[in-house]
TIKOL-567037 format. One record per residue (C-alpha): residue in three letters; x, y, z. Coordinates in steps of 0.001 Angstrom, whole numbers, plus 500000, padded with zeros to 6 digits. Each point is the difference from the previous one (the first is absolute). Example, Ala and Ser with C-alpha at 12.3 -4.5 7.8 and 13.67 -1.06 7.14 Angstrom:
<recs>
<"ala",<512300,495500,507800>>
<"ser",<501370,503440,499340>>
</recs>
This chain:
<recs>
<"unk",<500000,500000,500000>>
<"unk",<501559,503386,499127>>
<"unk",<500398,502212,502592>>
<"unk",<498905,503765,500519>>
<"unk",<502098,500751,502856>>
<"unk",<501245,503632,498778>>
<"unk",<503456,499247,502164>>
<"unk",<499803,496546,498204>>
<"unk",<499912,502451,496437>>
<"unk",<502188,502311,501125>>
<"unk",<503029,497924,501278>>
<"unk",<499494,497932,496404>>
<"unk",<500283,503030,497798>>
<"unk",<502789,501746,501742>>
<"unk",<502006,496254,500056>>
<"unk",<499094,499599,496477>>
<"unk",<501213,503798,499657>>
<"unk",<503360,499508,501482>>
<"unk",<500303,497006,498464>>
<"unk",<499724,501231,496696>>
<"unk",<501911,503534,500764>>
<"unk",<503147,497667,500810>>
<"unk",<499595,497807,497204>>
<"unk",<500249,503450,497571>>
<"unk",<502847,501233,502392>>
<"unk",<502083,496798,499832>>
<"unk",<499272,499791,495665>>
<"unk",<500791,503881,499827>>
<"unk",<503121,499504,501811>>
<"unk",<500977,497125,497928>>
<"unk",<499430,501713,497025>>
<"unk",<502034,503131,501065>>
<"unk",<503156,498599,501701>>
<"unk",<500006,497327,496991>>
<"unk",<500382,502654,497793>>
<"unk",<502408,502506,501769>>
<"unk",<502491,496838,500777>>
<"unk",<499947,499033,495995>>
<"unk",<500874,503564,499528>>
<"unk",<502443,500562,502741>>
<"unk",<501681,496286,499384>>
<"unk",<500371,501367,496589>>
<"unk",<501886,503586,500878>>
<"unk",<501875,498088,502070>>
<"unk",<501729,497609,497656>>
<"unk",<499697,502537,497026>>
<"unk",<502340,502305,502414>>
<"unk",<502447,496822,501105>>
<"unk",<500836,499311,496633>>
<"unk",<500771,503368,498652>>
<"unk",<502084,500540,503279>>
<"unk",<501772,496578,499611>>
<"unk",<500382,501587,495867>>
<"unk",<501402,502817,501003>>
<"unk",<502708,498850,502819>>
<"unk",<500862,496735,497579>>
<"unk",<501187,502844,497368>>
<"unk",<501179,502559,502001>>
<"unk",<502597,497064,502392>>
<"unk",<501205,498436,496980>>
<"unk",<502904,498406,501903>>
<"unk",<497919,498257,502970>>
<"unk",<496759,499072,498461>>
<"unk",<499859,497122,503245>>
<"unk",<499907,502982,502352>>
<"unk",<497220,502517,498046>>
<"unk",<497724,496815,499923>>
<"unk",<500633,499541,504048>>
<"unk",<499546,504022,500339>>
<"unk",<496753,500291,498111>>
<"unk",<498629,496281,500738>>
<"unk",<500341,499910,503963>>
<"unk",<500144,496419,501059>>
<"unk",<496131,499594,501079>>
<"unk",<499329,500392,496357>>
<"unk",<502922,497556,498724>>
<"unk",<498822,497581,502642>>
<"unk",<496524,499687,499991>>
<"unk",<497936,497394,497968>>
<"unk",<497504,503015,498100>>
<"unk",<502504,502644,498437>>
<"unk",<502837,499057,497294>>
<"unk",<502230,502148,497953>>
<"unk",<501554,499470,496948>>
<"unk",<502595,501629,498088>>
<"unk",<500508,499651,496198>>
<"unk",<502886,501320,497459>>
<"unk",<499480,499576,496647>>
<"unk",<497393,497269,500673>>
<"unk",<502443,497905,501839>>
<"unk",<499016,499916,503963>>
<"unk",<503094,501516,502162>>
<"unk",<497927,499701,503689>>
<"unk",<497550,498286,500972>>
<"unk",<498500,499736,503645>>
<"unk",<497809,496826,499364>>
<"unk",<500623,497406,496882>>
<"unk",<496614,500589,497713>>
<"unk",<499085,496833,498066>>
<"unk",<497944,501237,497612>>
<"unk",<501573,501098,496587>>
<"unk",<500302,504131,500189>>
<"unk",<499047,501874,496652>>
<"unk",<502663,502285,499220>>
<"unk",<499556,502736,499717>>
<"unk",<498195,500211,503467>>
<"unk",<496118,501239,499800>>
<"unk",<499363,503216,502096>>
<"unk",<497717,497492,502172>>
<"unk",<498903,496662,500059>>
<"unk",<499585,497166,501856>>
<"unk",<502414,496474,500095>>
<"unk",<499183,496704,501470>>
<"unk",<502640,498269,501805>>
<"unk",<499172,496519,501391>>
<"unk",<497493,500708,502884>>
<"unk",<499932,503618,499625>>
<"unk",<498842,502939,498046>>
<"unk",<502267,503019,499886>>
<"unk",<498803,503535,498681>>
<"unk",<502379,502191,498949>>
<"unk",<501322,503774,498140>>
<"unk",<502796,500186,498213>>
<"unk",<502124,503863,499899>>
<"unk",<502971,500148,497279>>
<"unk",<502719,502038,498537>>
<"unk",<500500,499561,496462>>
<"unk",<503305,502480,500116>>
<"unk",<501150,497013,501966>>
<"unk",<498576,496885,498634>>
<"unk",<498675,499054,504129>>
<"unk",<496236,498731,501034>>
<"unk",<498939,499645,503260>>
<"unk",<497279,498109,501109>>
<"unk",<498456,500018,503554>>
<"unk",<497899,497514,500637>>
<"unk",<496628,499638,502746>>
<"unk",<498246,496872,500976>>
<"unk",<496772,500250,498930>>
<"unk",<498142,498738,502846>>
<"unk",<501888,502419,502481>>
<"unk",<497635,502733,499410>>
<"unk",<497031,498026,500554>>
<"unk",<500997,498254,503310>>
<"unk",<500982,503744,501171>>
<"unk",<496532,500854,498854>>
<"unk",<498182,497306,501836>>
<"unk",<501935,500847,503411>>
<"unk",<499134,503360,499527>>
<"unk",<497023,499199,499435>>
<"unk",<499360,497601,502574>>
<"unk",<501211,502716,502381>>
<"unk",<498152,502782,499118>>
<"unk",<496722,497330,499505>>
<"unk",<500649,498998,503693>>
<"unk",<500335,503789,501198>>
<"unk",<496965,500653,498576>>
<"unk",<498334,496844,501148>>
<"unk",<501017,501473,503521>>
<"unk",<498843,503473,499546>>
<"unk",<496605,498520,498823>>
<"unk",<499287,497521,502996>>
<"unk",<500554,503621,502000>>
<"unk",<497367,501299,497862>>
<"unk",<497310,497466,500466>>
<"unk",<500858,499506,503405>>
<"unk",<499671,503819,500503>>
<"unk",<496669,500147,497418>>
<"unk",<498312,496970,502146>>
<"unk",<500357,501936,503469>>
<"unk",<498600,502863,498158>>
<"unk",<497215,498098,498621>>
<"unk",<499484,498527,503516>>
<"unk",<499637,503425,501253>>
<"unk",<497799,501430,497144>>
<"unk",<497741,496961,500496>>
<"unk",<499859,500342,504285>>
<"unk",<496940,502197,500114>>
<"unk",<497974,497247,497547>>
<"unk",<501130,497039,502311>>
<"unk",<499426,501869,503020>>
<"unk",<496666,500793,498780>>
<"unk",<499353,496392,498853>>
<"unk",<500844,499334,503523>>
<"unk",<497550,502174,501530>>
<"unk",<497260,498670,497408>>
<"unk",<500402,496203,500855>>
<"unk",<500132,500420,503845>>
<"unk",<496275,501461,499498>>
<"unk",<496570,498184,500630>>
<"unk",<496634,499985,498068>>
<"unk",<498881,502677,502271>>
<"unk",<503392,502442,500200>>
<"unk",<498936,502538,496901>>
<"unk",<501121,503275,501216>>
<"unk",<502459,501590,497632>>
<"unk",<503135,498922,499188>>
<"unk",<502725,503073,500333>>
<"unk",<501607,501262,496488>>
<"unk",<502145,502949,501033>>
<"unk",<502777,498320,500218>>
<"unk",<499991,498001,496617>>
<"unk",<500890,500416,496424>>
<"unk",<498153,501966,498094>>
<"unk",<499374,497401,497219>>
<"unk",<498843,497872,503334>>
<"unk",<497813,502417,501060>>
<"unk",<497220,500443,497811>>
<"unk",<499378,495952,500402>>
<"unk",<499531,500266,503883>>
<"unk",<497765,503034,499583>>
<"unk",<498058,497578,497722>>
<"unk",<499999,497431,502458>>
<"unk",<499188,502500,503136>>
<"unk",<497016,500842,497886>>
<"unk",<499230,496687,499428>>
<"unk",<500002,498699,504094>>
<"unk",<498008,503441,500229>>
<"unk",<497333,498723,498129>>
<"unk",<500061,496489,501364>>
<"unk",<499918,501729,503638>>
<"unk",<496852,501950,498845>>
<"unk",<498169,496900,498570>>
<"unk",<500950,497487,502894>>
<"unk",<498585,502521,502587>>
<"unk",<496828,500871,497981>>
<"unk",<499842,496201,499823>>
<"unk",<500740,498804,503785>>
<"unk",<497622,503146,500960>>
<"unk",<497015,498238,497945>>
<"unk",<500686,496635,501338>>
<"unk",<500105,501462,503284>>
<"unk",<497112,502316,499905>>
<"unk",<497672,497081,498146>>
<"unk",<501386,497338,502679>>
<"unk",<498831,502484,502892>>
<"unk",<496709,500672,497877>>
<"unk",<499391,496321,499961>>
<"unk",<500435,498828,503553>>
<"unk",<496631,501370,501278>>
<"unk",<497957,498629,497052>>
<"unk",<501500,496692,500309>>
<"unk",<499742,499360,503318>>
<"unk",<496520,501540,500558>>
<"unk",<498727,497347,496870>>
<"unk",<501885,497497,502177>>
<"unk",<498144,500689,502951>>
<"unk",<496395,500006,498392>>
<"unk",<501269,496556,497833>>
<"unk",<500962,498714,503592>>
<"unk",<496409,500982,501652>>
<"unk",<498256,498155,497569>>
<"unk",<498156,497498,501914>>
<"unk",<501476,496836,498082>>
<"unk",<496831,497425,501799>>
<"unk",<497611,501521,497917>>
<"unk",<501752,499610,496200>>
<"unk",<499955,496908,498442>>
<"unk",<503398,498191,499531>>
<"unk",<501362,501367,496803>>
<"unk",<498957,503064,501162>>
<"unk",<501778,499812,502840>>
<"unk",<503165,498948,498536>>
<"unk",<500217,502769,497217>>
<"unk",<499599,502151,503479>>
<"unk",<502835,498673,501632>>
<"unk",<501917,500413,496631>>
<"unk",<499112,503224,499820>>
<"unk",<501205,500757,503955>>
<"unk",<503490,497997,499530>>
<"unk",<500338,502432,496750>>
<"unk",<499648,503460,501853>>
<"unk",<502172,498515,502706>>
<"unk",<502746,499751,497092>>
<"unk",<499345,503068,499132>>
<"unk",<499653,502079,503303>>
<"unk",<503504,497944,500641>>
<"unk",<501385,501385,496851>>
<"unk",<499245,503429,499949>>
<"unk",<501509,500399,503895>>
<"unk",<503318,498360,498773>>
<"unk",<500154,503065,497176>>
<"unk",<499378,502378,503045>>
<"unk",<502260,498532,501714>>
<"unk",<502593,499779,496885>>
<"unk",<499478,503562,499752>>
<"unk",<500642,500996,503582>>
<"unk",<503133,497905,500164>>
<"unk",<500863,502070,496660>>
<"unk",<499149,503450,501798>>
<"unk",<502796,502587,501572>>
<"unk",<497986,500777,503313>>
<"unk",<501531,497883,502731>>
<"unk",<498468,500426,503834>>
<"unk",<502800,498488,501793>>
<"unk",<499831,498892,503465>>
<"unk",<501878,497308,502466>>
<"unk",<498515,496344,499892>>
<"unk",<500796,497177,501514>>
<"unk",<500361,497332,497499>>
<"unk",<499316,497158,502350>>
<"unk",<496695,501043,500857>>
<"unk",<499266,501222,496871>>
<"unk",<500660,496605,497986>>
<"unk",<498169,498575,502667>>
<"unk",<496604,501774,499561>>
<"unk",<500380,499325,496107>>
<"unk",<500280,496140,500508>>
<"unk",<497169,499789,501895>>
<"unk",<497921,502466,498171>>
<"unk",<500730,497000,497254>>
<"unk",<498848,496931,502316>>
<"unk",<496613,499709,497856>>
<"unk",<502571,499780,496674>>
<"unk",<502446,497523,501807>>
<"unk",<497327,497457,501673>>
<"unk",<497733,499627,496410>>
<"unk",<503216,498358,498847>>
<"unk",<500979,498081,503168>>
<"unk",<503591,502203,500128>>
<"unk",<502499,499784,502814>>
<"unk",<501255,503966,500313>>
<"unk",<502847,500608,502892>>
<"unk",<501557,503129,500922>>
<"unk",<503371,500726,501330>>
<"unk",<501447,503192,500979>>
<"unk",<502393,501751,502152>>
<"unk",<498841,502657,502543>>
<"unk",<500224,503334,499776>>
<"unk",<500100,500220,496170>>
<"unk",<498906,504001,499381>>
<"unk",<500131,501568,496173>>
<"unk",<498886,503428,498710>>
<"unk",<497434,499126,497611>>
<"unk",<496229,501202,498240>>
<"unk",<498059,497175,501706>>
<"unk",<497707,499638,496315>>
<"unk",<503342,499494,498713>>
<"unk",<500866,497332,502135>>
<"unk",<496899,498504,500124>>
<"unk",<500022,499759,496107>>
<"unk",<503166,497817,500176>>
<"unk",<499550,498294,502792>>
<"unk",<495579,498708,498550>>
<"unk",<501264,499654,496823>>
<"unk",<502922,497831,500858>>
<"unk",<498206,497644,502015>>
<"unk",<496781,499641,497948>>
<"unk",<502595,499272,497236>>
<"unk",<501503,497611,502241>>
<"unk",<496170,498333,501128>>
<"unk",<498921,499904,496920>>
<"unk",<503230,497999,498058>>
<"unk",<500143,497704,502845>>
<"unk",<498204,496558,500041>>
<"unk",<497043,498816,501962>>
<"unk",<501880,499171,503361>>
<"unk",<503070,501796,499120>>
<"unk",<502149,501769,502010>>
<"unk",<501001,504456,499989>>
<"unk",<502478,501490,502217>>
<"unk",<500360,503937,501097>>
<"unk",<503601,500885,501152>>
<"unk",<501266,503198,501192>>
<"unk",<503742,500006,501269>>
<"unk",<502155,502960,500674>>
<"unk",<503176,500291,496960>>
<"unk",<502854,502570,501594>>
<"unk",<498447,503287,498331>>
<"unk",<496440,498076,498425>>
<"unk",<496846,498158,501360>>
<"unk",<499204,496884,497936>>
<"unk",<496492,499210,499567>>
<"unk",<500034,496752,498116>>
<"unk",<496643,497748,499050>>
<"unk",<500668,496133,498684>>
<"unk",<497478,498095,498504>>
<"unk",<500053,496343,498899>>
<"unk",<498240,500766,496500>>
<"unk",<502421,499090,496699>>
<"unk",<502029,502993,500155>>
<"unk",<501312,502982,497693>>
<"unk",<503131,500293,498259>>
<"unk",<501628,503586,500651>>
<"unk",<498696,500825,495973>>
<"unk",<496556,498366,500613>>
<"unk",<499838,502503,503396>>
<"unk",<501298,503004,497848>>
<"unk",<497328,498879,497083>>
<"unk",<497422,499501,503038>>
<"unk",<500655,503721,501097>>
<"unk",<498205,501316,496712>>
<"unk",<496163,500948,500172>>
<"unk",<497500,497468,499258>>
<"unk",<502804,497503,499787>>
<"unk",<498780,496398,501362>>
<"unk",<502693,497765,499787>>
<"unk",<498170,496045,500887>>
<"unk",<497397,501986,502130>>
<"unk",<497103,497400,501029>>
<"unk",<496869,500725,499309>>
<"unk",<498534,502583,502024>>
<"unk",<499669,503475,500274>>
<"unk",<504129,501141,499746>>
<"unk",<499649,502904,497963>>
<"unk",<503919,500100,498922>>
<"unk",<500619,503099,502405>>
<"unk",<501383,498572,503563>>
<"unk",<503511,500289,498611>>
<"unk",<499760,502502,498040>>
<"unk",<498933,502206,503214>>
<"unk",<503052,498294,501922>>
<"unk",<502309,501310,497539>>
<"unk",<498634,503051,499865>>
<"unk",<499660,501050,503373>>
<"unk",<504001,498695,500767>>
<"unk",<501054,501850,496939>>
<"unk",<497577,503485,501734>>
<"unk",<502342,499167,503662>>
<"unk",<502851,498897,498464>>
<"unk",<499893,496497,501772>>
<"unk",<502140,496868,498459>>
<"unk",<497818,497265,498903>>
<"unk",<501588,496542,499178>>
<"unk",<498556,496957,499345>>
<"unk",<501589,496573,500464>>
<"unk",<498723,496094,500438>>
<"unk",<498678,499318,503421>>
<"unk",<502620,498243,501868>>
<"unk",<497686,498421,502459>>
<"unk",<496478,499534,497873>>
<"unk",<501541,499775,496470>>
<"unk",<497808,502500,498275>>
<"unk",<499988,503744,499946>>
<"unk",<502135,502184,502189>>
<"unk",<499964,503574,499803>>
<"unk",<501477,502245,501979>>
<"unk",<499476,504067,500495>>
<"unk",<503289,501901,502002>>
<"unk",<498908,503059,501888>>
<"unk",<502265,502596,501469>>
<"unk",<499652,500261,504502>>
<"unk",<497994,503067,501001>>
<"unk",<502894,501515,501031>>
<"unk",<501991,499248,496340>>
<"unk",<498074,501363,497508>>
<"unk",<501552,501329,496512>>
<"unk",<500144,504007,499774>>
<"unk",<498482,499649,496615>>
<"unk",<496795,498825,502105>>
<"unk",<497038,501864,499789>>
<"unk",<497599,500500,502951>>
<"unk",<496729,501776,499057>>
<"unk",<497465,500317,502747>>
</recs>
């Protein structure tokens, strides 16, 4: 799959760019030394032979000491030059034996083979004096000069460009901080976090997209609150309604209808009772969702106490075993509907997974800094996804029949989300099913980010 990453792009093109920036450097370089050494090997042996000319007549009597004053020894000795001295066509010094046949005269230039080697060479004369001397160059001594030149230069400029995209990527890292920072900032957010996302501090071809997208969450935040307002204002509409039907549907006197009758009745009842039970979990969904907070000290013993056995009825139609254990003295700082939300909805959650006979445990322990208030149930159990999936509204993951409208969780989360209370859920280490567990802060620990609205 081909990636988008614009520091993926970027570190390509500017490889790709150095790359081919050295490549031109090290063929340009190539091209220029080749040609000043063929030129400068050239001067150089055009101007040894005419000096060698010009000593070899001038020292008439010691021709052996002009050669040795114009030809230093590094010359004489070395495998790439030669000289040669002619008289009348007949060879009077020579500083390595040639094999090849010489044309005589001597061309102004040419090249001879000899064995394993290829000799270029010029040729100066003196016709006043009947003398030709030819200087002759190895022909591949100019290119292996070239290639280390080459080579050195290629790897200077290898160097200098590893500087450059090492230098280019820290820059690029830099230039692209503000769009990682603020990738940062976007992923850390939740569904509900849409307040604007700050753009003073980015690039100007950045900013125009975040405006977009503040503009966007803008519009979302307008149509989610028109939208929770409506549910809430219809759910609170629709309480009284449905509970007064309810009451009449209940007063019917059921003796005096005949049997089908009676059962489309008791249909009806059992389908307002869904409904009444529905439309307080969206109140309650709502409240858990809602910034006013009327916090006051609670003891949590007592309190989970008074839940459980405001749930007896639920517990004994099912024939299930609920203990309680707790430490004493177990205070928190807490809205008591807030509490209560978590602490009904956990437990009918609990009741209602559990089996006919089955077994639910309320815990709260003391953790250094946190109160644990943990419920187990012996039902089959959530995975840590299947809790996060069961967290959703309306989501019923295996609910039993009944009148679950897909909220209890949802409510959970919510209000621990409102207080900023960890919620973890595990396998029951005692019952086997369900164990989830709610950490609140002591009453005398709470966060400074904590609101308290009385």
């Amino acid at each position: 799959m081909r990636s988008n990453s614009i520091q993926g792009v970027l570190y390509k093109r500017l490889a790709a760019g150095v790359g081919i920036l050295w490549l031109l450097a090290c063929i340009a370089t190539l091209v220029v030394v080749w040609n000043e050494l063929e030129q400068s090997y050239r001067f150089r042996s055009l101007n040894l032979a005419r000096s060698v000319l010009a000593l070899y007549v001038e020292l008439e009597s010691d021709r052996e000491e002009a050669i040795s004053a114009v030809v230093p020894d590094r010359f004489i000795m070395k495998d790439d030059y030669f000289v040669l001295i002619r008289r009348a066509g007949i060879t009077e010094f020579t500083s390595r034996e040639i094999g090849s046949e010489l044309p005589s005269p001597l061309p102004v230039s040419g090249v001879i083979a000899d064995n394993d080697k290829v000799w270029r060479y010029v040729t100066v004369g003196s016709a006043a004096h009947d003398l030709e001397v030819l200087v002759g160059l190895e022909e591949n001594e100019p290119r292996l000069t070239t290639l280390q030149v080459v080579s050195l230069v290629g790897a200077l400029f290898l160097l200098f460009g590893v500087a450059g995209v090492l230098l280019s990527v820290r820059a690029v890292n830099r230039s692209l901080f503000s769009i990682n920072r603020l990738n940062e900032k976007i992923s850390t957010r939740n569904a509900d976090m849409l307040a604007p996302l700050a753009s003073d501090q980015l690039p100007t071809e950045i900013k125009p997209l975040v405006d977009e997208i503040n503009d966007l969450m803008e519009r979302l935040e307008r149509a989610m609150t028109s939208e929770r307002a409506l549910i809430r204002n219809a759910a609170h509409e629709l309480r009284t309604p449905i509970t007064a039907i309810r009451v009449q549907a209940e007063a019917i006197d059921t003796t005096k209808l005949d049997s089908s009758t009676a059962h489309h009745l008791d249909g009806v009842v059992q389908g307002l009772e869904r409904a009444g039970h529905l439309v307080s979990r969206l109140v309650a969904l709502f409240q858990a969702g809602s910034d006013y907070r009327h916090v006051v000290p609670i003891d949590l013993a007592t309190f989970c106490r008074d839940v459980i056995d405001s749930l007896v009825p639920l517990s004994s139609d099912k024939d299930i075993d609920v203990t309680f254990n707790s430490n004493a003295g177990l205070a928190i700082n807490a809205d008591q509907s807030d509490l209560e939300s978590v602490v009904t909805n956990l437990l009918e959650n609990a009741l209602k997974f559990s089996p006919e006979g089955g077994s639910v445990c309320v815990s709260c322990t003391r953790e250094e800094d946190f109160i644990a208030l943990s419920v187990e149930d012996s039902g089959p159990g959530l995975s840590e996804e299947e809790f996060k999936q069961a967290c959703n509204a309306f989501e019923r993951l295996g609910a039993p029949s009944g009148t679950g409208a897909g909220l209890g969780l949802s409510i959970v989360d919510e209000v621990c989300q409102s207080n900023f209370w960890e919620c973890a859920v595990d396998k029951s280490p005692s019952l086997g099913g369900l164990q989830v567990t709610v950490r609140l802060r002591q009453a005398d620990r709470q966060p400074s980010n904590m609101s308290a609205s009385g």
